[in-house]
N, C-alpha and C positions, 0 to 999 in steps of 0.2 A: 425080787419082785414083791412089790407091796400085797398081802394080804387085808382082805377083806367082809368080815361075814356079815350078811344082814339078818337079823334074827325076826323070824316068824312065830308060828305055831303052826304044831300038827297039824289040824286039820284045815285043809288047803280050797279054797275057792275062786271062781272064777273073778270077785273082788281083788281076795287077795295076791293072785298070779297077776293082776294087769297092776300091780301097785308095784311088785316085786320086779319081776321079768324083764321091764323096760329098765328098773335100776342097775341090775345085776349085767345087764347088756349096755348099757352106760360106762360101768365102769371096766370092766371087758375091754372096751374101744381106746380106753385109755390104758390098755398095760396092766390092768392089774388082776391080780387072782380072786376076783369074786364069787363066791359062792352063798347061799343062803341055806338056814337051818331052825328048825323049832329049837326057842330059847331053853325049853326043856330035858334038851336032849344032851347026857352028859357023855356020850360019846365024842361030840365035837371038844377041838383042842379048840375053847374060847382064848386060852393063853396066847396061843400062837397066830392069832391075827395082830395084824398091826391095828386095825378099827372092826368095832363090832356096831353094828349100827341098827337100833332098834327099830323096827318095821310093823309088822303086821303081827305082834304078839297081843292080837286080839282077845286070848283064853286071860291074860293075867287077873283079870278083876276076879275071876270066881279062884284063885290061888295068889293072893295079893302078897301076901308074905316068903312065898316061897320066890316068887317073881322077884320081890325085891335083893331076896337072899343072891340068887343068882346075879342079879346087876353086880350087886355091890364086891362078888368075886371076881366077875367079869373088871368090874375097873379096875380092883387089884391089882391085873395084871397086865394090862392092855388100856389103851384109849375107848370109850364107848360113848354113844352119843345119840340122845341125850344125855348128861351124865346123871348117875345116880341122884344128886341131890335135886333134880330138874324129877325124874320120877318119884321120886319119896312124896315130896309138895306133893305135885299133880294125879299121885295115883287116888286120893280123898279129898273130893268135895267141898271139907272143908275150905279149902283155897278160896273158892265162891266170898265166905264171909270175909276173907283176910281182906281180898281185892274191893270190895265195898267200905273198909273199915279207912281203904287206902284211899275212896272218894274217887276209884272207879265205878263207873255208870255200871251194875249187874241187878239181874233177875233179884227181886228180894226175897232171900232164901233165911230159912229158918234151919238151925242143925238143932234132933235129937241125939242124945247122946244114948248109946245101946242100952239095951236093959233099964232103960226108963220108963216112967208109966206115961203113956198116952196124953198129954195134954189136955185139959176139958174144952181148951177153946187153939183150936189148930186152924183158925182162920177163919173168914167169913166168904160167902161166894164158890167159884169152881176153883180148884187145886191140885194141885198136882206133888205125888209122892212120890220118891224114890231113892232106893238103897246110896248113900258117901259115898262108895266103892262100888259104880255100876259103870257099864258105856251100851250103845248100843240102843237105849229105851228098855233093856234088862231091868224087871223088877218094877219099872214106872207104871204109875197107874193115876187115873182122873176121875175126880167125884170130888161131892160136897165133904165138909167135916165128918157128916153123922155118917154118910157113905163108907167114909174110909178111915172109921178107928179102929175099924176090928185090922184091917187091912197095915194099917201100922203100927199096930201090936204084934202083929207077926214081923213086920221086916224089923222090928226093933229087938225081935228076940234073935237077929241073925245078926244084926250092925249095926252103927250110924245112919241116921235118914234125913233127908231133908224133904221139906214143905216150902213149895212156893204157889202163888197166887198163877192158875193156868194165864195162859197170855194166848188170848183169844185175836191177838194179830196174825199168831201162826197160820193158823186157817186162811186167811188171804192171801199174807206176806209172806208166806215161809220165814226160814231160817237163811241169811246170810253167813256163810264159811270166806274167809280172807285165808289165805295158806300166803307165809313166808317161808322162802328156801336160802337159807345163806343170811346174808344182811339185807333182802330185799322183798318187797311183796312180790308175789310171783302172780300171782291171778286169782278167782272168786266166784263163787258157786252160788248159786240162790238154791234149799233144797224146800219142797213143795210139798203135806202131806198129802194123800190117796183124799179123795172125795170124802168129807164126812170122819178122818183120823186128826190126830193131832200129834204122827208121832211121822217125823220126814225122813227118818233115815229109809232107804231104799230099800230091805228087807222088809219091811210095812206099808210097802208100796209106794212111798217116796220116788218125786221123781226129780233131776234135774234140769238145771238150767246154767249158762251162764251170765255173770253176774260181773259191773264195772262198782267199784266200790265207791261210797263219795266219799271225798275228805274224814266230814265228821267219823263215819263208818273205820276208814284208817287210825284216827285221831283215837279214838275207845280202842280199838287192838293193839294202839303202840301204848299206852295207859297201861293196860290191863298185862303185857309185856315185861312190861315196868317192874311189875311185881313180882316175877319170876325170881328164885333163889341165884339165878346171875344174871350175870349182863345178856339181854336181849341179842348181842351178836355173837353170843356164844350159842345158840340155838341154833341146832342144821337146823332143824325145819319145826313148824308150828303151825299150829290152826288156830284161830279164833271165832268162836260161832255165835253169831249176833241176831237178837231179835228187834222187836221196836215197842216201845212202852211210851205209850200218847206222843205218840210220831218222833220219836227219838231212839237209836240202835245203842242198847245195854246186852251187858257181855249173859247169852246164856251156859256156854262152854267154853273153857282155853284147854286145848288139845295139845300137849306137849309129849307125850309119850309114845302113841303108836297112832296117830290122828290118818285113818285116809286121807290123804292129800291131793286126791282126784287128779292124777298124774295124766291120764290119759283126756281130758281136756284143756290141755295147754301144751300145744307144742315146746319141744324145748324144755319141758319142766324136769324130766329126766336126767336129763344130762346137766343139768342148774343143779340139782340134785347130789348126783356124782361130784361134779366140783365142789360143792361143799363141804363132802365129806373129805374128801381127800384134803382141803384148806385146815380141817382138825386136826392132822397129823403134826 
């Protein structure tokens, strides 16, 4: 019987059970021994799955390295997926400038490099700071230059940062998410911050919606794709999270790692899901 683990993190919530739950019951329906586990936990035989399939290992930013450590044992000896070199790129921000440099449409981000000194001139206008190695709006903050030097003098004494110009379309438009499962778009989220935020994820009071994507919208995720250290249809699954800068959708996040894929507003995404992974093997 095919083994399968999908790898979480400990500490477990009602996000991450409806992301998980329906997977694990997906692949269940098809015969196979799926179970899921925090990627941290070395009791699990990660050897002895046929596919380890990364999920909801939401903790890895604040242990970036040890996370990576683990992957790259994990494929060692097993299939995993996404694979290692899809997380190494994506787990740091830096990616942002590579995919620009590629004449992909992105947010225009600036990277400090750690233990740098502060720039005298980090921009004109409102901005927005936060840590290479974050997810979630962990660490993000918004203010003017003179607001936020002291403010990136600390996150630069912890890591790499990046500076980009706030995108004051958020507040109307939200954030458009594209989630691909397999070689195909699957469906598309509009997320919305709280009255008066600027930060959409749902824990910050974020709310959704769903969302038909247009062309061009497609057109910058499959670009931005592009650039992934493989071929786009080796990707089980993917998110692409899109703003708009003077009415045009540039990439604010590409989500390759552990991206919610907001499974439970798309029928059938589940199980699109499961088939994928199992097409890894």
């Amino acid at each position: 019987m095919t083994r399968v683990v999908v790898a979480g993190s400990r500490v477990r919530s009602e996000r991450s059970e409806i992301e998980t739950r329906p997977l694990v019951d997906a692949l269940a329906a098809r015969g196979v021994d799926a179970t899921d586990a925090p990627w941290d936990d070395d009791a699990v035989d990660w050897a002895g799955a046929d596919l380890v399939a990364v999920r909801t290992t939401w903790d890895y930013t604040e242990r970036r390295d040890d996370f990576l450590a683990w992957a790259g044992g994990v494929e060692a000896t097993t299939t995993l997926v996404n694979p290692l070199a899809v997380l190494t790129w994506n787990s740091h921000k830096r990616y942002l400038t590579e995919l620009a440099g590629a004449g992909v449409p992105v947010v225009p981000t600036t990277l400090l490099d750690a233990g740098s000194a502060v720039p005298d001139d980090l921009g004109a206008g409102a901005l927005v700071v936060k840590p290479a190695v974050s997810a979630g709006g962990r660490g993000t903050h918004l203010g003017s230059a003179q607001d936020l030097h002291d403010t990136v003098a600390e996150l630069l004494a912890d890591g790499d940062v990046l500076v980009q110009p706030a995108v004051e379309s958020i507040g109307r438009d939200g954030e458009v998410s594209l989630i691909r499962i397999g070689v195909s778009w699957s469906h598309a989220v509009r997320k919305l911050p709280a009255a008066g935020g600027f930060l959409v994820h749902e824990k910050h009071g974020g709310v959704l919606e769903d969302h038909t994507p247009t062309s061009r919208e497609v057109e910058v995720a499959e670009a931005a794709l592009a650039c992934a250290p493989v071929s786009r249809d080796a990707l089980v699954a993917a998110r692409v999270d899109l703003v708009r800068l003077d009415g045009e959708p540039v990439v604010m996040e590409l989500e390759l790692i552990e991206p919610e894929l907001f499974l439970r507003r798309a029928p059938g995404a589940p199980d699109r899901l499961a088939d994928a992974l199992l097409a890894a093997l």
